[in-house]
DRENPA-3360 file (N, C-alpha, C; in nm, 2 decimals, always signed):
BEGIN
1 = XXXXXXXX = +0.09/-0.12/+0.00/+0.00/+0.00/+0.00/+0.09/+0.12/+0.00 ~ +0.03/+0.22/-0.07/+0.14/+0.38/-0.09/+0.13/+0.44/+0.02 ~ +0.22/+0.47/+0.09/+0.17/+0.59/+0.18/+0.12/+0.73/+0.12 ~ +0.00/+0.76/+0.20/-0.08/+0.84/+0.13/-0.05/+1.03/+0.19 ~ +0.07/+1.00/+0.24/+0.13/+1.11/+0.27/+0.24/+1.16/+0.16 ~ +0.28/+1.02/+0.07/+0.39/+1.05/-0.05/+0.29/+1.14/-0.15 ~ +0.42/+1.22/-0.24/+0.33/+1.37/-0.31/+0.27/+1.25/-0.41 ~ +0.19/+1.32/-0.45/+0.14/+1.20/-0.59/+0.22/+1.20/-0.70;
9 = XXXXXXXX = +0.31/+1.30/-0.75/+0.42/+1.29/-0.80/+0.53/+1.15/-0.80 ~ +0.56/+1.13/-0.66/+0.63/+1.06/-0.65/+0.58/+0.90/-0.58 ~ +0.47/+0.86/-0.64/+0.37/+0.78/-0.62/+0.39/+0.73/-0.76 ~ +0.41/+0.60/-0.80/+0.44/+0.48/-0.92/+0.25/+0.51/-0.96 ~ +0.27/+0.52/-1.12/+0.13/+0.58/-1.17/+0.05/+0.52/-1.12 ~ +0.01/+0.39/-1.14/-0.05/+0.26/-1.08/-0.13/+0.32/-0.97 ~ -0.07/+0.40/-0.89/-0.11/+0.40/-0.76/-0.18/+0.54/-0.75 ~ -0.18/+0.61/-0.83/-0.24/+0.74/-0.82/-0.35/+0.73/-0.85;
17 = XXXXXXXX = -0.46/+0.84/-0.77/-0.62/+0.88/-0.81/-0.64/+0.82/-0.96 ~ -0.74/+0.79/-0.95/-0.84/+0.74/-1.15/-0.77/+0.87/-1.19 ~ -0.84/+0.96/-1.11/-0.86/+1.15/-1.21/-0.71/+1.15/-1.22 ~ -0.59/+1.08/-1.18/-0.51/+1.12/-1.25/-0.43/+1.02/-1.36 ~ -0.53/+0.91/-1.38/-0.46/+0.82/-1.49/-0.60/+0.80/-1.57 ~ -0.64/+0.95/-1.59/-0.78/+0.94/-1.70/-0.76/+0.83/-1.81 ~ -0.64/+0.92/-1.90/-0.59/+0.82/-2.03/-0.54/+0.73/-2.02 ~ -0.51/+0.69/-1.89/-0.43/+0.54/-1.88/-0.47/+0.38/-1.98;
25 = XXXXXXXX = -0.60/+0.41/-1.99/-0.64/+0.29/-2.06/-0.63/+0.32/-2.25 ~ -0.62/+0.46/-2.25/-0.70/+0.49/-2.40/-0.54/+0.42/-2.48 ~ -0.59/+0.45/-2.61/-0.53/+0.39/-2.72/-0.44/+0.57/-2.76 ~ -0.28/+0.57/-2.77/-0.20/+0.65/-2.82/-0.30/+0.78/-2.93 ~ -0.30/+0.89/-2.92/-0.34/+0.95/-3.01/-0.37/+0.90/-3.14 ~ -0.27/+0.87/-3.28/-0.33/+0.86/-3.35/-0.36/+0.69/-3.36 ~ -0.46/+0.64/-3.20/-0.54/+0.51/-3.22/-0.39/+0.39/-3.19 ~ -0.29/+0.42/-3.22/-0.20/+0.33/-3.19/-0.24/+0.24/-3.06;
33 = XXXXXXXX = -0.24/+0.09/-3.05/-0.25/+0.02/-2.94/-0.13/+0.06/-2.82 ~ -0.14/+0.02/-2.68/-0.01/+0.15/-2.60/-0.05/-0.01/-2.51 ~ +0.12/-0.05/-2.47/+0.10/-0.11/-2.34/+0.11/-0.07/-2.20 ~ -0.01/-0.12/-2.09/+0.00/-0.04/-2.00/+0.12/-0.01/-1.89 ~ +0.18/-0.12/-1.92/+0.33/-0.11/-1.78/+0.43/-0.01/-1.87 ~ +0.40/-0.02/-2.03/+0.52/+0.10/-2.04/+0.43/+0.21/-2.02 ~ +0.34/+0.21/-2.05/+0.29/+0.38/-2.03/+0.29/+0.46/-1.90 ~ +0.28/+0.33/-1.80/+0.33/+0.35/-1.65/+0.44/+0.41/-1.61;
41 = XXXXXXXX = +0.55/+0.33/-1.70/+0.70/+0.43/-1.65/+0.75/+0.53/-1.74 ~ +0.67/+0.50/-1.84/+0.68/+0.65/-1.89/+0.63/+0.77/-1.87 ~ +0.51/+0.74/-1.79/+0.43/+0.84/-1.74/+0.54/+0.89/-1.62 ~ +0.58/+0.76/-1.54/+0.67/+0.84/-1.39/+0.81/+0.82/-1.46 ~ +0.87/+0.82/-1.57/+0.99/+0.89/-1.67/+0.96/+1.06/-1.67 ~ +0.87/+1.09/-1.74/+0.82/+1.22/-1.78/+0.80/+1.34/-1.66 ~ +0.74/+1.26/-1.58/+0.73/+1.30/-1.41/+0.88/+1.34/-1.36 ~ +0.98/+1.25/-1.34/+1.08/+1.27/-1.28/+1.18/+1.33/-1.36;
49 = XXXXXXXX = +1.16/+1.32/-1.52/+1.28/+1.40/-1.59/+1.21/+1.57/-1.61 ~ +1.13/+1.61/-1.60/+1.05/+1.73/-1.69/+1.10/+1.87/-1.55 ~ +1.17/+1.85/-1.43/+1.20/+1.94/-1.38/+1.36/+1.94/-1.39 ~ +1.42/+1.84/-1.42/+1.56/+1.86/-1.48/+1.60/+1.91/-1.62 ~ +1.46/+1.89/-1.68/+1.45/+1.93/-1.83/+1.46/+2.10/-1.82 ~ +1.36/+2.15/-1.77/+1.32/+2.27/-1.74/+1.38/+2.36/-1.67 ~ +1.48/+2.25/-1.54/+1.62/+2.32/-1.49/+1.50/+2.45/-1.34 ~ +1.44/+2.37/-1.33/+1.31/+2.42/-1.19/+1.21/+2.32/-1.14;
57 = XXXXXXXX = +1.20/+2.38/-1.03/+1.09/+2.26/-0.96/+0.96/+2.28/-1.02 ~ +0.89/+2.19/-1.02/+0.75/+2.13/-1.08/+0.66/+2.12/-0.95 ~ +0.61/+2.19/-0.91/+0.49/+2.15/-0.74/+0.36/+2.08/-0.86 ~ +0.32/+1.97/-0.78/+0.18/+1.94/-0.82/+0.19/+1.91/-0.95 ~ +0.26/+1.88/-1.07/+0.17/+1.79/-1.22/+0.12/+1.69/-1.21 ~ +0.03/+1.68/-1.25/-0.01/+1.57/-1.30/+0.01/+1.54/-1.48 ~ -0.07/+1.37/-1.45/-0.11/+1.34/-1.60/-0.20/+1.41/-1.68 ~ -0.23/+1.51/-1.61/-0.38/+1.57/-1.71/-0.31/+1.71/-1.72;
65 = XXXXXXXX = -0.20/+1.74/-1.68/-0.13/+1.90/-1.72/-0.10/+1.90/-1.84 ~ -0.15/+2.00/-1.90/-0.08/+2.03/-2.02/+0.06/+2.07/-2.03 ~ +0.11/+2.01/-2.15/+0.25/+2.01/-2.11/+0.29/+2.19/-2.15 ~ +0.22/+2.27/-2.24/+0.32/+2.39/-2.30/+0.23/+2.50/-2.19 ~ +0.11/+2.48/-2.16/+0.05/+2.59/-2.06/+0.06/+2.55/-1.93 ~ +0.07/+2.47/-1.90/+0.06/+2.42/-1.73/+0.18/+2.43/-1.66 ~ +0.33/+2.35/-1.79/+0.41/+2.31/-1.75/+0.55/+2.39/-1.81 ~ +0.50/+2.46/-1.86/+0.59/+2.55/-1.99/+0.69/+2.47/-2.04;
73 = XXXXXXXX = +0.69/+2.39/-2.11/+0.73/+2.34/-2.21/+0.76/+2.41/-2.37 ~ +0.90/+2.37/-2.43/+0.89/+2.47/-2.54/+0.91/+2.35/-2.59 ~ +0.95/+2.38/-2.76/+0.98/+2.29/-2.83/+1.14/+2.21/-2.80 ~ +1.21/+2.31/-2.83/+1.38/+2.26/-2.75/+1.36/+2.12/-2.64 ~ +1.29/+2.20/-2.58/+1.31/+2.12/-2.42/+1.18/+1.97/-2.45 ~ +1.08/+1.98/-2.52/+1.07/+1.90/-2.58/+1.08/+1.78/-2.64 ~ +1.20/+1.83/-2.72/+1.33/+1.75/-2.78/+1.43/+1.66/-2.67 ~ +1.42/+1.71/-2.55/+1.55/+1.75/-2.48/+1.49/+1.64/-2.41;
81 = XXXXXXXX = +1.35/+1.60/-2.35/+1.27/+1.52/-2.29/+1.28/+1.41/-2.33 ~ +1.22/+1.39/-2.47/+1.23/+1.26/-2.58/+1.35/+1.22/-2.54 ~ +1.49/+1.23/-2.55/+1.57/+1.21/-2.57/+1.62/+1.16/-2.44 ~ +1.60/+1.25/-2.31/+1.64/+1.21/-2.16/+1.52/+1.08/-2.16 ~ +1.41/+1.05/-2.20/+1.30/+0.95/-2.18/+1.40/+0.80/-2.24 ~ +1.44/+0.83/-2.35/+1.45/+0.69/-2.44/+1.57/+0.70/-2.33 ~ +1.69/+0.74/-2.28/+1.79/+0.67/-2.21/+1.71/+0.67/-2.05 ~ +1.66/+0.70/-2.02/+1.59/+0.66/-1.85/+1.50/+0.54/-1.91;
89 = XXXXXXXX = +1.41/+0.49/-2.00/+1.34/+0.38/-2.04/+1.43/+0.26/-2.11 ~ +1.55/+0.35/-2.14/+1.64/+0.26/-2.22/+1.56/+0.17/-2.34 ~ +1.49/+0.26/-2.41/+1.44/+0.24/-2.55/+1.46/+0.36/-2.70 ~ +1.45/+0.32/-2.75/+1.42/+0.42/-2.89/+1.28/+0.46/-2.92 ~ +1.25/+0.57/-2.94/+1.10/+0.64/-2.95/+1.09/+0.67/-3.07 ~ +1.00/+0.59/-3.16/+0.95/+0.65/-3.30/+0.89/+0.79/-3.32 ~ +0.97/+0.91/-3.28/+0.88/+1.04/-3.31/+0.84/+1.11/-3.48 ~ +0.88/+0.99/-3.55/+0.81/+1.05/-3.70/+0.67/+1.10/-3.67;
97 = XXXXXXXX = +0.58/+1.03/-3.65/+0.45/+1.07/-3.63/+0.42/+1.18/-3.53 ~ +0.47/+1.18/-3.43/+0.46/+1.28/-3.35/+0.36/+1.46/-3.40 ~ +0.26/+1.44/-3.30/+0.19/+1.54/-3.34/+0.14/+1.64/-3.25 ~ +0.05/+1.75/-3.21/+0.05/+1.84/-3.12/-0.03/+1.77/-3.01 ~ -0.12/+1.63/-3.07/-0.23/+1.58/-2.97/-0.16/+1.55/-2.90 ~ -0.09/+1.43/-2.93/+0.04/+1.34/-2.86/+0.06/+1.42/-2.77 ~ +0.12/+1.59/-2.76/+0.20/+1.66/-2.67/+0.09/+1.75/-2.58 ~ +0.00/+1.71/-2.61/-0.13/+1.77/-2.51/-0.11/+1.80/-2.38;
105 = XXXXXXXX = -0.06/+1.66/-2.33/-0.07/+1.68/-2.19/+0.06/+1.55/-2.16 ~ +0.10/+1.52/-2.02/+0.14/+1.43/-1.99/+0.13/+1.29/-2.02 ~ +0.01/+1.30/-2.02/-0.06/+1.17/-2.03/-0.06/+1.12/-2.15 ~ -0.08/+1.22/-2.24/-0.09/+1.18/-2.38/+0.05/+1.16/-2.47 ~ +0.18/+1.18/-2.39/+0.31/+1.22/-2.44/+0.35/+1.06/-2.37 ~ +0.24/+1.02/-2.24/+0.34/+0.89/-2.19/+0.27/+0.79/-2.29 ~ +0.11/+0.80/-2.33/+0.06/+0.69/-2.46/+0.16/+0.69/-2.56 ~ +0.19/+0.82/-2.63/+0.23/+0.82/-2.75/+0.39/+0.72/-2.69;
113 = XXXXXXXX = +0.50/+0.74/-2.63/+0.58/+0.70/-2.59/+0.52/+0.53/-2.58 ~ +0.48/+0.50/-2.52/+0.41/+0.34/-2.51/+0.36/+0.28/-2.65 ~ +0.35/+0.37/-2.75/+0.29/+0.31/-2.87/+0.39/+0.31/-2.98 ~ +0.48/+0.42/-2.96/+0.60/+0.41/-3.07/+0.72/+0.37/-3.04 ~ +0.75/+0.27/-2.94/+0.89/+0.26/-2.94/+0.92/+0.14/-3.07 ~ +1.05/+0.19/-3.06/+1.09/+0.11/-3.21/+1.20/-0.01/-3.13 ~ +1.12/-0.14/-3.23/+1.15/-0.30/-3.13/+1.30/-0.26/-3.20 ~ +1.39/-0.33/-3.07/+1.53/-0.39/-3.14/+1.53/-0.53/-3.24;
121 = X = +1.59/-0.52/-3.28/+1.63/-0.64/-3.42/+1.74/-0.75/-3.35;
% end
């Protein structure tokens, strides 16, 4: 059981409020199928890298924050995320497709991440 004194931030997604794993079940923006255990640490990837990204503390995100109004996210840092995600997940991320829905919010940046990684050979 979590202790319900830890921030929800630092609470394994699993374990946080429904309201904050709305999209947890849905299908990657464009419909892509998303598996749920990666969406999970990529959701708490995104969580723990996006204040080192940003180079300032984060009080309070959630999955449902938008990432460019809630969280000020630019495009740079963006980039800068993707790239800190695929070595903290230690995967490769297909961002050809990548689109503004994808970058909506949290939640929808840890789907798309869960639906595009590119398999090793």
């Amino acid at each position: 059981m979590t202790d319900p004194t830890t921030p929800p931030n630092d609470r394994p997604a699993a374990d946080r409020p429904a309201a904050d794993r709305a999209d947890a079940d849905r299908p990657a923006a464009d419909g892509t199928a998303v598996d749920p255990e990666l969406r999970g640490r990529a959701l708490d990837g995104i969580l723990l890298l996006l204040p080192r990204v940003l180079k300032r503390d984060l009080p309070d995100v959630t999955e449902n924050a938008c990432l460019f109004d809630d969280v000020g996210l630019t495009s740079a840092a963006t980039l800068e995320l993707i790239l800190e995600l695929e070595d903290h997940l230690d995967v490769q991320i297909d961002v050809e497709g990548i689109d503004q829905d994808d970058l909506r919010s949290v939640g929808t940046l840890a789907g798309f991440v869960a639906g595009h990684v590119i398999a090793e050979d």
